[in-house]
N, CA, C and O atoms as CSV, one atom per row, in Angstrom:
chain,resi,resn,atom,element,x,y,z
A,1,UNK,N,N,16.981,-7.834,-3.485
A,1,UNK,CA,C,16.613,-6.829,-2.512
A,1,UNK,C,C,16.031,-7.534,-1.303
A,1,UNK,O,O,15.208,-8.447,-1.372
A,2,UNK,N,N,16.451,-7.109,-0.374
A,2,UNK,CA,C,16.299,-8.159,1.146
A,2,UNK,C,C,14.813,-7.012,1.298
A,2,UNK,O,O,14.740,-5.950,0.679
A,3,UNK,N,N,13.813,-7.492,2.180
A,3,UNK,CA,C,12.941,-6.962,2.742
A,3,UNK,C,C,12.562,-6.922,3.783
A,3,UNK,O,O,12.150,-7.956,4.308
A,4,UNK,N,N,12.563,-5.534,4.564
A,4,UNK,CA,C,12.226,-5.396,5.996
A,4,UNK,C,C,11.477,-5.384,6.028
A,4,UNK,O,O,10.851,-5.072,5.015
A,5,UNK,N,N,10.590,-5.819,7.608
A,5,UNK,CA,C,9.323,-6.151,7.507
A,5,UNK,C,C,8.560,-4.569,7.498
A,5,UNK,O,O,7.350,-4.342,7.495
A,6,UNK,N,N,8.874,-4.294,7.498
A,6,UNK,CA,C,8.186,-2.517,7.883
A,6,UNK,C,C,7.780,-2.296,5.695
A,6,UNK,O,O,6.664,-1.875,5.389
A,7,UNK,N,N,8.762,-2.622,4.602
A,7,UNK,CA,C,8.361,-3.221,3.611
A,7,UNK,C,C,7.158,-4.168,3.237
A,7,UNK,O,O,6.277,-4.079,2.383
A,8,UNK,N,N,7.414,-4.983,4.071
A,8,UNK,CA,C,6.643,-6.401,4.143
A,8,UNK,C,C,4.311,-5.518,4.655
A,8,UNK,O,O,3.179,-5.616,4.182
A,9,UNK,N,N,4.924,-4.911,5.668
A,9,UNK,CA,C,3.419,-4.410,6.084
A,9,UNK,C,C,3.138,-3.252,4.941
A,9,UNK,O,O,2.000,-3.162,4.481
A,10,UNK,N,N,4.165,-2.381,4.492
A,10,UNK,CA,C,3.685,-1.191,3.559
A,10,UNK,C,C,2.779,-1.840,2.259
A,10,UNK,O,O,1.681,-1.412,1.903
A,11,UNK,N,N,3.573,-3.062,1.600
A,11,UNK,CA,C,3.139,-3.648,0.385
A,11,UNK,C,C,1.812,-4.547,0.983
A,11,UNK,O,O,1.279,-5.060,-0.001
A,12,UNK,N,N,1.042,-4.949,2.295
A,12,UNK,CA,C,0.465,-5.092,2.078
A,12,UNK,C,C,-0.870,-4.838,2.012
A,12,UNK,O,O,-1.906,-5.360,1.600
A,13,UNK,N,N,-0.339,-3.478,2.773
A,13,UNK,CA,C,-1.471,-1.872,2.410
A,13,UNK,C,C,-1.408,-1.957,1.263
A,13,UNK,O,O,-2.493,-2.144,0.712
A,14,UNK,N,N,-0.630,-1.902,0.696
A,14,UNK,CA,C,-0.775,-1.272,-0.706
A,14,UNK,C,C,-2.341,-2.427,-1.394
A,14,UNK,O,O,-3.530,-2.253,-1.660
A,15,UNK,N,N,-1.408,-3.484,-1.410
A,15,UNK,CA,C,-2.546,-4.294,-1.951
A,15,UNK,C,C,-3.988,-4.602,-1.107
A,15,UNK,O,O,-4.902,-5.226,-1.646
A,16,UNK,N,N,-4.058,-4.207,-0.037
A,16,UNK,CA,C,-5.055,-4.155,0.300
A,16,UNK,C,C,-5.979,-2.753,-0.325
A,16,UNK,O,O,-7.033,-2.948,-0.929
A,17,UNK,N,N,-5.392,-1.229,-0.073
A,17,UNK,CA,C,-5.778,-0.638,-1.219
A,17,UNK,C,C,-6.484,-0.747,-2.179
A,17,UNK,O,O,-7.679,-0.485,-2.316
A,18,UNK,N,N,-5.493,-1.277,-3.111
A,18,UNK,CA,C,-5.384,-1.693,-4.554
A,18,UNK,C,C,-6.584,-2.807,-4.585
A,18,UNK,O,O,-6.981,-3.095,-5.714
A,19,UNK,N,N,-7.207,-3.465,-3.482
A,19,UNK,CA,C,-8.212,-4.450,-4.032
A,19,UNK,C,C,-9.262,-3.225,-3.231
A,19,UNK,O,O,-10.238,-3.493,-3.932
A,20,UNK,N,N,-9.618,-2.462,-2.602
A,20,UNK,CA,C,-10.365,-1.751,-2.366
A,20,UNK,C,C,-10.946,-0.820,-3.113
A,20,UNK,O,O,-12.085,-0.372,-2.986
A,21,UNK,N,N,-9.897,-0.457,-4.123
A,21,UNK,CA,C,-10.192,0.649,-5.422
A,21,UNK,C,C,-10.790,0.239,-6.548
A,21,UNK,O,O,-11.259,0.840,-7.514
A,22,UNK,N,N,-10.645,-1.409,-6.119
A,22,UNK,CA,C,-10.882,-1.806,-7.562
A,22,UNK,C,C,-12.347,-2.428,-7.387
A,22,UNK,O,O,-13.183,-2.421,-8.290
A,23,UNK,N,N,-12.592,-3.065,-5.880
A,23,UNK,CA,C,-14.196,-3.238,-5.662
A,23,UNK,C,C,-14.637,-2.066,-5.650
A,23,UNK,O,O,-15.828,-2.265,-5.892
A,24,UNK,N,N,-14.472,-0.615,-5.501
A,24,UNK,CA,C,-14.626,0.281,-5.671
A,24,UNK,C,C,-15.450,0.977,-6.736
A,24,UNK,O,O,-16.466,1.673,-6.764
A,25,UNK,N,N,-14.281,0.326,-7.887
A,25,UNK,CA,C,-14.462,0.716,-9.315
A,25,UNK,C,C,-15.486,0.354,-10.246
A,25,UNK,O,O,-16.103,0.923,-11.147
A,26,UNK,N,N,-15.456,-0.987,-9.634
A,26,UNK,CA,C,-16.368,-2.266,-10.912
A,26,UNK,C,C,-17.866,-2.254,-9.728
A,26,UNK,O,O,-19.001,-2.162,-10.195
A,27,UNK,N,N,-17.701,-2.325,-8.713
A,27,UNK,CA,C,-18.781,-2.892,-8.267
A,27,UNK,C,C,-19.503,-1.521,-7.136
A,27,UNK,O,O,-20.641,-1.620,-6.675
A,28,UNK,N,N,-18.774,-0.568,-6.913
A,28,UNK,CA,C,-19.483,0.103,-6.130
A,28,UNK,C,C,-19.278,0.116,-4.576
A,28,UNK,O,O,-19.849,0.857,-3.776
A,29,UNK,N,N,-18.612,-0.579,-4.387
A,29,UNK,CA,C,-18.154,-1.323,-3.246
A,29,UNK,C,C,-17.251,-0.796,-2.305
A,29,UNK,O,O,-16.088,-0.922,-2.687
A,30,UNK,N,N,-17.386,-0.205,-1.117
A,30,UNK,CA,C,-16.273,-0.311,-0.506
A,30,UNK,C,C,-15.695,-0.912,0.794
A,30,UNK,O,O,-16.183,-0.468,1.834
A,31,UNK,N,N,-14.837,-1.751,0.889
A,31,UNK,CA,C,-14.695,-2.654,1.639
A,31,UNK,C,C,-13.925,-2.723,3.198
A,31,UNK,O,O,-13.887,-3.472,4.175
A,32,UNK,N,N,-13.225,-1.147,2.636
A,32,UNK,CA,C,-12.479,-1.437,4.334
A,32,UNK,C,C,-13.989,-0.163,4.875
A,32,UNK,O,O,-14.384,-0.123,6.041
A,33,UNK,N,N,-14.363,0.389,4.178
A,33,UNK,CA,C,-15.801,1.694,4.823
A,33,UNK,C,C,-16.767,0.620,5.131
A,33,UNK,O,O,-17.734,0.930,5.826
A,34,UNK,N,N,-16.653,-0.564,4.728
A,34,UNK,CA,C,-18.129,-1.263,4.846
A,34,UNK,C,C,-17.577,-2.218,6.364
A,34,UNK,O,O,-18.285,-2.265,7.369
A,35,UNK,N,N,-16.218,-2.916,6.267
A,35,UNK,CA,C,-15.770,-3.395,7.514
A,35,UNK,C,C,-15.777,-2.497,8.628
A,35,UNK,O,O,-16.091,-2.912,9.744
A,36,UNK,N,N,-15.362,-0.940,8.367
A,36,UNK,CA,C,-14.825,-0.221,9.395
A,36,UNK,C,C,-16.549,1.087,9.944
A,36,UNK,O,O,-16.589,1.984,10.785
A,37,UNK,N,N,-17.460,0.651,9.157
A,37,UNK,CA,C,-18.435,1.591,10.010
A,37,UNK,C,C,-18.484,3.264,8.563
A,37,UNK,O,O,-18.622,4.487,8.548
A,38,UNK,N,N,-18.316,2.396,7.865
A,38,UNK,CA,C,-18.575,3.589,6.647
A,38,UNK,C,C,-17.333,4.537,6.360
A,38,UNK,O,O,-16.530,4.560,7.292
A,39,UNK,N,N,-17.008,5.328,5.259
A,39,UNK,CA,C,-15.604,5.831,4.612
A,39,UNK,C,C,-15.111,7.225,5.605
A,39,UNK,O,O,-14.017,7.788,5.653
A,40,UNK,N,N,-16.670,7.571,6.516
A,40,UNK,CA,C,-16.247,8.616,7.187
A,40,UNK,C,C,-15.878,8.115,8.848
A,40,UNK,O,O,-15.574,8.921,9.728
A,41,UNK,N,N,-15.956,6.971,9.004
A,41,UNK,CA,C,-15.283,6.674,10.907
A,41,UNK,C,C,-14.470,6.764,10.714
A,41,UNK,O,O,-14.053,6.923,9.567
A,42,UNK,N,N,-13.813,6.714,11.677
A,42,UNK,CA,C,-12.448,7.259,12.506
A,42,UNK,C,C,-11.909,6.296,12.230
A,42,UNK,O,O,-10.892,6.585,11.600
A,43,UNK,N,N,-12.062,4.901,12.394
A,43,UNK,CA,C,-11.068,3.499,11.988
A,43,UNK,C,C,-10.687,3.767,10.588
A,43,UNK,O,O,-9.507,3.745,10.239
A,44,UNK,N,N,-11.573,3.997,9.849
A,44,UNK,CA,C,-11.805,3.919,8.495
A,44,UNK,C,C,-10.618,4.694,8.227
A,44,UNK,O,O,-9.578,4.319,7.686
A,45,UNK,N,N,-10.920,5.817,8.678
A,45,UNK,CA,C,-10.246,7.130,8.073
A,45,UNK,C,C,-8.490,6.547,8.039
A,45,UNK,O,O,-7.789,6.422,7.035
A,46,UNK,N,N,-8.135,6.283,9.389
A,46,UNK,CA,C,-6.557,5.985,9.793
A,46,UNK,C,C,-6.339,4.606,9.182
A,46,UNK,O,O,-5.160,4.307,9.371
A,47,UNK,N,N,-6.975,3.657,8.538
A,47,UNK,CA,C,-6.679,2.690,7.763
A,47,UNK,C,C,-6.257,3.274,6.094
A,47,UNK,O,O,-5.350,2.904,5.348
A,48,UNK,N,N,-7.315,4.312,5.903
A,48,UNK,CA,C,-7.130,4.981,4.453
A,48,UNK,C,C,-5.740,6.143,4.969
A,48,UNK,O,O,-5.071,6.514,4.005
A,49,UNK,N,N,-5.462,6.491,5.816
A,49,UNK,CA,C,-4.736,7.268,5.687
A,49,UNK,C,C,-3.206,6.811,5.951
A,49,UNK,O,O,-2.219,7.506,5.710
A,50,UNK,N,N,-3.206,5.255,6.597
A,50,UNK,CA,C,-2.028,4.588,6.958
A,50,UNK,C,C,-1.944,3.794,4.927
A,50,UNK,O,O,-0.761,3.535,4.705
A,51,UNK,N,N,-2.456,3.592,4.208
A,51,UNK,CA,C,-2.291,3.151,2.694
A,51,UNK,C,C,-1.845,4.129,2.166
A,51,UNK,O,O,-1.014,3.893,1.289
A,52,UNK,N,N,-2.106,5.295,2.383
A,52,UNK,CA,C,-1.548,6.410,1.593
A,52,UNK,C,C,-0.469,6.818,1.962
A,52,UNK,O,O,0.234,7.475,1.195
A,53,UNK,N,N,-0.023,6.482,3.417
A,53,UNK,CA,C,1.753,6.539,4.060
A,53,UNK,C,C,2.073,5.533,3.268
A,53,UNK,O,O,2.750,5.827,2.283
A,54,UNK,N,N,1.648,3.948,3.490
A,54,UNK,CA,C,2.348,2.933,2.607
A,54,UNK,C,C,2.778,3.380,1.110
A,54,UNK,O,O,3.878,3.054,0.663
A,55,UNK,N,N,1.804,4.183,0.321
A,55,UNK,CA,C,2.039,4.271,-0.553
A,55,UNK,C,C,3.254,5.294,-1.147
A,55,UNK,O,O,3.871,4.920,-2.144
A,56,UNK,N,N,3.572,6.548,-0.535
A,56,UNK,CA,C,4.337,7.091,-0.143
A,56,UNK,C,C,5.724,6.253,-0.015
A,56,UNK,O,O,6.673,6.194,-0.797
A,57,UNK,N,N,5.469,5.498,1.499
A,57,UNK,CA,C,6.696,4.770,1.466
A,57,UNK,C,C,7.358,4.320,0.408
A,57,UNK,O,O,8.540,4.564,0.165
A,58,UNK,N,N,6.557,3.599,-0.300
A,58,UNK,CA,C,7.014,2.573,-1.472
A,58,UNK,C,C,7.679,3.119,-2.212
A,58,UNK,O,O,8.334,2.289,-2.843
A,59,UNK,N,N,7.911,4.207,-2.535
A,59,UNK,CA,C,8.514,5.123,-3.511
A,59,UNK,C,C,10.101,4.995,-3.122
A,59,UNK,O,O,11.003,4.996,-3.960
A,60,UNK,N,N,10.268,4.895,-1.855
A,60,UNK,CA,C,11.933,4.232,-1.408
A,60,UNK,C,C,12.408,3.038,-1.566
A,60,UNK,O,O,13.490,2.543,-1.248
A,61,UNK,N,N,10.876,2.345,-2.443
A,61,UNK,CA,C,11.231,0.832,-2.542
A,61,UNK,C,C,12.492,0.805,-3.961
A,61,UNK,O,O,13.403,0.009,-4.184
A,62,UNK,N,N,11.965,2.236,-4.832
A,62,UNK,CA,C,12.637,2.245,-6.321
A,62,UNK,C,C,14.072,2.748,-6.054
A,62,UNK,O,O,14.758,2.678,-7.074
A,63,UNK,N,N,14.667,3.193,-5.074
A,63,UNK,CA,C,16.042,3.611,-5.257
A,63,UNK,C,C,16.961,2.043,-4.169
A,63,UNK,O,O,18.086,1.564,-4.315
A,64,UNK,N,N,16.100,1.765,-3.396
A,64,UNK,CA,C,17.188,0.421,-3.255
A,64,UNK,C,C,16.819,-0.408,-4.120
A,64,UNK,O,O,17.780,-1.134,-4.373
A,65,UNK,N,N,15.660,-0.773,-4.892
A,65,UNK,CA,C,16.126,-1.405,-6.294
A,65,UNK,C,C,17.165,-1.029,-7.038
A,65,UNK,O,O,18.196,-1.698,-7.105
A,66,UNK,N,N,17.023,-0.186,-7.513
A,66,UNK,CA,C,18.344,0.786,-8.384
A,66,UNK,C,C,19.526,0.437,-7.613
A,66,UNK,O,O,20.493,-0.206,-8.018
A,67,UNK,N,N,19.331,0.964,-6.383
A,67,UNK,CA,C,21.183,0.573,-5.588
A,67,UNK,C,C,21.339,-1.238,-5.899
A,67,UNK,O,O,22.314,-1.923,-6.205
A,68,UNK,N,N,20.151,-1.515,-5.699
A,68,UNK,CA,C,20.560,-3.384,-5.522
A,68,UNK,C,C,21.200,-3.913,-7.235
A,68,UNK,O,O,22.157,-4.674,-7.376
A,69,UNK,N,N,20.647,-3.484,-8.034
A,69,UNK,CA,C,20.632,-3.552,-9.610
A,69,UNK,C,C,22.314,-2.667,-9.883
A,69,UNK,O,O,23.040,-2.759,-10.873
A,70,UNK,N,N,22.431,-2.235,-9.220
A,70,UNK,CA,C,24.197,-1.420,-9.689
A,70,UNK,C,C,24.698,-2.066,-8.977
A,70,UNK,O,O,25.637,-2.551,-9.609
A,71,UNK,N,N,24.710,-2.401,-8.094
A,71,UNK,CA,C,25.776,-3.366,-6.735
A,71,UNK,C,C,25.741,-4.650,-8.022
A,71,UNK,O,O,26.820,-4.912,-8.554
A,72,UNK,N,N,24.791,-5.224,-8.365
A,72,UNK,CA,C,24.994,-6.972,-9.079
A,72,UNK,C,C,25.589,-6.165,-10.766
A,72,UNK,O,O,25.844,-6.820,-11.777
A,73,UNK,N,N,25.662,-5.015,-10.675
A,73,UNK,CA,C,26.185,-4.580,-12.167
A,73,UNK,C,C,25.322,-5.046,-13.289
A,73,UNK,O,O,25.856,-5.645,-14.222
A,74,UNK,N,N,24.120,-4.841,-13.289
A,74,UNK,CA,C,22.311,-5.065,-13.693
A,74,UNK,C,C,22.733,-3.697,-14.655
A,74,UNK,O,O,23.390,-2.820,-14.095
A,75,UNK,N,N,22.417,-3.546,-15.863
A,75,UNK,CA,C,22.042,-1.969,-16.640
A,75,UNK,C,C,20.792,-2.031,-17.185
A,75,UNK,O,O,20.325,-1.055,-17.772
């Protein structure tokens, strides 16, 4: 599966996310609210709300897998 960069920035919301939920989880922590001026600023907000488009996106990541996996004849 080739990756566009518009891929390339979604996945790394995602994992940016994904390490935010998880200092989140264990430690109390939150890291883009603590960079961005707390979970309720305005930066904050459109950073959490551009991860949750990424995350969204990604969900188109599973059908060109699937197309890429039938094209190489993958079952």
């Amino acid at each position: 599966m080739k990756m566009k960069p518009l891929d390339w920035f979604a996945l790394s919301l995602i994992i940016l996310g994904a390490i935010d939920l998880g200092l989140i989880g264990f430690f109390r922590f939150d890291l883009i609210g603590s960079i961005f001026g707390g979970m309720t600023s305005w930066f904050a907000r459109i950073i959490y709300a551009l991860i949750g488009l990424a995350g969204i996106y990604a969900f188109s990541m599973y059908g060109r897998i699937a197309t890429n996996d039938l094209a190489r004849g993958d079952k």
